[in-house]
N, C-alpha and C positions, 0 to 999 in steps of 0.2 A: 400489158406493158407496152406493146406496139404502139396502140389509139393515145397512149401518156405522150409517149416520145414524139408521135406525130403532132398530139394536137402541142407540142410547148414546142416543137420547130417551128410551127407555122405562127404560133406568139410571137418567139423572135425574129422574123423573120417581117409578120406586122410591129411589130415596134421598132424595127430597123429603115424599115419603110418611110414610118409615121416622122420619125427621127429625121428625116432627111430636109423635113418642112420647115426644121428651127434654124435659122441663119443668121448667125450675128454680124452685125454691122462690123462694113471693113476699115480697116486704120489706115484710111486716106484723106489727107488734108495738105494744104499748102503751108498752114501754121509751124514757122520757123521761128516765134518765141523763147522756147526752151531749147533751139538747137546748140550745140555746145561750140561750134564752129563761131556762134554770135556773141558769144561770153569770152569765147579763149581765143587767139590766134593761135591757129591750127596749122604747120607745115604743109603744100600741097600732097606729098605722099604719104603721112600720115591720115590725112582726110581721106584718100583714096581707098586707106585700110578699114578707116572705119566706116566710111559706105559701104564698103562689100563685107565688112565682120559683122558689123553693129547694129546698123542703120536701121535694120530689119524687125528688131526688137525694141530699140529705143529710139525713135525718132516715129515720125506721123507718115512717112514715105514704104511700109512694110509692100514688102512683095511678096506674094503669096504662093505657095509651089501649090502644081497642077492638085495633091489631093487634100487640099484642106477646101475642095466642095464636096467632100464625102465624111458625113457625120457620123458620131461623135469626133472625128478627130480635127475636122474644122472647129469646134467649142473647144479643144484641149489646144491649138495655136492661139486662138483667140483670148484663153484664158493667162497664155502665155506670153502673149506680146502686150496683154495689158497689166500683167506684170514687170516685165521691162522696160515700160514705160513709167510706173510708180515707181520702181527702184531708185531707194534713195543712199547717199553714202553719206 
């Protein structure tokens, strides 16, 4: 039962590894197209809300916290910000 346990830690352990090699392209662009500030007039302090609430998710300017270079969970923002970017109403 030991040699089970050891050899399927060291599995997870190599595919956590391996895992660390897939990196998806980050959601950085200048393209202000779709930005909602260019469609609507937007208040100065209202836009200040929505760069620091929103901007992150729906727009091409996302910032990225220190651990989304540790995988899987850099693919689950990635998956997530190119979700609030398609989100339509």
């Amino acid at each position: 039962m030991k040699k089970y346990l050891k050899i399927l830690l060291w599995t997870v352990l190599a595919l956590f590894v391996l895992v660390q090699f897939i990196r998806p392209e980050k959601n950085l662009s200048s393209d202000t197209r779709h930005d909602i500030a260019s469609v609507y007039p937007i208040p100065p302090d209202v836009q200040g809300i929505l760069k620091t609430s929103c901007y992150d998710c729906h727009s091409n300017t996302t910032v990225y916290p220190w651990y989304n270079a540790i995988q899987p969970i850099g693919l689950f923002l990635n998956n997530h910000v190119v979700e609030g970017k398609t989100l339509e109403f």
